[in-house]
C-alpha positions in Angstrom: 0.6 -14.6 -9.7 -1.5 -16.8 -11.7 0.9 -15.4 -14.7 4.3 -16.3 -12.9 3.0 -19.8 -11.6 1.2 -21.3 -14.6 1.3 -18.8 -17.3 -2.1 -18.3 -17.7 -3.5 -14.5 -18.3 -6.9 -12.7 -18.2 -7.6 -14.5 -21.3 -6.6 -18.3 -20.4 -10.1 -20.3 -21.0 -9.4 -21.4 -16.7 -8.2 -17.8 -15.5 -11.4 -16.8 -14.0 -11.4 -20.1 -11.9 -7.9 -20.6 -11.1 -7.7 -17.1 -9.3 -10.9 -17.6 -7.6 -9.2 -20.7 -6.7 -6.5 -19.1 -5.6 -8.4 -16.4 -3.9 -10.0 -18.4 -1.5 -7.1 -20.2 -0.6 -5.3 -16.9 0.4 -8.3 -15.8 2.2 -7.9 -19.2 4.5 -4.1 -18.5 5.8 -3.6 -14.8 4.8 -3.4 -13.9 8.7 -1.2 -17.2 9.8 2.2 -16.0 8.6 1.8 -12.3 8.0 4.0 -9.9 9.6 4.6 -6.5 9.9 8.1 -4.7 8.9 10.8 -4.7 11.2 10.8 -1.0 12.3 6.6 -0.1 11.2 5.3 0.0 15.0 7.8 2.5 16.1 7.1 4.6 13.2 3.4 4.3 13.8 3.8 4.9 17.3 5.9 8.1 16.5 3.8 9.0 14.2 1.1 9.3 16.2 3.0 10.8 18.8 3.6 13.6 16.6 0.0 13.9 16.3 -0.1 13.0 13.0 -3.0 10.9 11.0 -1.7 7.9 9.0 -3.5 5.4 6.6 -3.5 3.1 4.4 -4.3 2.6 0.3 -4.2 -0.5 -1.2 -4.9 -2.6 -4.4 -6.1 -5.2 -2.3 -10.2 -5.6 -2.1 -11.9 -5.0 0.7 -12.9 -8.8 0.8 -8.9 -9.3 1.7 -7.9 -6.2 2.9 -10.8 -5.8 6.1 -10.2 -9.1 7.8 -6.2 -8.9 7.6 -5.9 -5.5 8.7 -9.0 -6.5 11.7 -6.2 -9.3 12.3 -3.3 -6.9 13.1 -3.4 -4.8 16.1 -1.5 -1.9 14.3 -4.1 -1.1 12.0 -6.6 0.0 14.7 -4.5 3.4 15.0 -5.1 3.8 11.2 -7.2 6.6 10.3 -8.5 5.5 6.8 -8.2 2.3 5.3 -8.5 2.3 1.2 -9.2 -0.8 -0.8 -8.7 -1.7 -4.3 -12.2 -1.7 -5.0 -13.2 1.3 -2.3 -13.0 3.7 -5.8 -14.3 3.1 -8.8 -10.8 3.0 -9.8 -7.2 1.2 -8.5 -3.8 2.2 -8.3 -1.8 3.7 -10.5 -5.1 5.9 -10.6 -5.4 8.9 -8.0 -8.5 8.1 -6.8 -7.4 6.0 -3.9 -5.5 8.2 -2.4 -7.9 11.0 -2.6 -10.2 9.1 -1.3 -7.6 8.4 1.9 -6.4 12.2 2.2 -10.3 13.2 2.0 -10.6 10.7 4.7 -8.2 11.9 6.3 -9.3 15.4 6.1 -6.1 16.5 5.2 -5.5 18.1 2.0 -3.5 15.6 -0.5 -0.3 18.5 -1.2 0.4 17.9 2.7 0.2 14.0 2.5 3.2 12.2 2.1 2.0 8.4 -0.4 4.9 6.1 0.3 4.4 2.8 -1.5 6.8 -0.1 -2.9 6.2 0.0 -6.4 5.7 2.6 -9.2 2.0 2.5 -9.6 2.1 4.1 -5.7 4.4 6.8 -6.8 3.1 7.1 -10.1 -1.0 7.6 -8.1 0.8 9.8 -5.4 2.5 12.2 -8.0 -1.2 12.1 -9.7 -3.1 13.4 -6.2 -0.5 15.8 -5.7 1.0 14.5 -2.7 4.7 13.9 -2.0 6.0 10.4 -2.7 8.6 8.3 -1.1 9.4 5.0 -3.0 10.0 2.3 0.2 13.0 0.4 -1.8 12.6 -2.3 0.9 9.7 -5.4 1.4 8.6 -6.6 -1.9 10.0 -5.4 -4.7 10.1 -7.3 -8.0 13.5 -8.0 -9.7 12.1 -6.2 -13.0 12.3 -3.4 -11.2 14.2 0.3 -10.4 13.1 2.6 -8.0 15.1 5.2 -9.5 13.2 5.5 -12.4 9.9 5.7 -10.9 10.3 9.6 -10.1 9.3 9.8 -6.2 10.5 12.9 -4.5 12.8 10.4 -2.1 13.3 6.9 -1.6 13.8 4.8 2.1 15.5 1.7 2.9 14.0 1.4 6.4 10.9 2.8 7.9 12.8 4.6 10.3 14.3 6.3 7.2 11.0 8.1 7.1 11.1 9.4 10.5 13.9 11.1 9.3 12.2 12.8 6.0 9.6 13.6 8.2 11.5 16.0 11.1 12.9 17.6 7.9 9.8 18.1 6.5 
């Protein structure tokens, strides 16, 4: 962000104290305006009606990720919650989502990673696990889902559903 706002990289002289900077101010509001996708809670909920285990892996660190998941009633049905700095090592890296699936205690070929950008599909495809690229939420304009090589791409969450009672 601190590259698309100012043009300052890793290393700008003022890059380690800009993004501080900048982390504590998203640390202040991260929970005022945050929302969940239309559609999420009823896949969650069907998800767990299916009896089913779900989670979460993110680049996020903990320092962001705990209190904004704590925030969000949702995430209390999550069954593992992975941050960016949970592993020795981040996304694209498989780690993560080992780390999740072991969580889990499911084995990662029968975990399905779906993430919104290639470095989820590219860690998924890594653990082993089936990938779905979510071609909705927050995807950059320098980017193509279509080249990042998941096994199936969404539009909607409730697309997944779908993938899922084929599965």
């Amino acid at each position: 962000m601190l590259a698309e706002a100012f043009g300052m990289g890793p290393d700008h002289p003022d890059f380690a104290v800009m993004r501080e900077e900048f982390f504590v101010n998203y640390e202040t509001r991260m929970t005022e305006q945050t929302t969940i996708f239309e559609g999420v809670p009823e896949l969650v909920r069907q998800i767990l009606e299916r009896n089913m285990t779900w989670g979460v892996v993110t680049n996020k660190a903990a320092r962001f990720t705990e209190p904004l998941t704590q925030a969000i009633p949702l995430f209390a049905t999550a069954s593992a919650v992975v941050s960016g700095d949970t592993t020795p090592h981040a996304k694209p890296h498989p780690a993560p989502l080992l780390e999740a699936a072991a969580r889990l205690c499911v084995p990662p070929e029968q975990c399905i990673y779906v993430g919104d950008d290639e470095r989820d599909i590219v860690a998924g495809l890594a653990a082993g696990m089936g990938t779905v690229a979510a071609i909705y939420g927050y995807l950059g304009a320098k980017t193509d889902p279509a080249e990042w090589g998941a096994h199936a791409a969404i539009k909607s969450p409730s697309e997944l559903l779908q993938l899922l009672a084929n599965a």
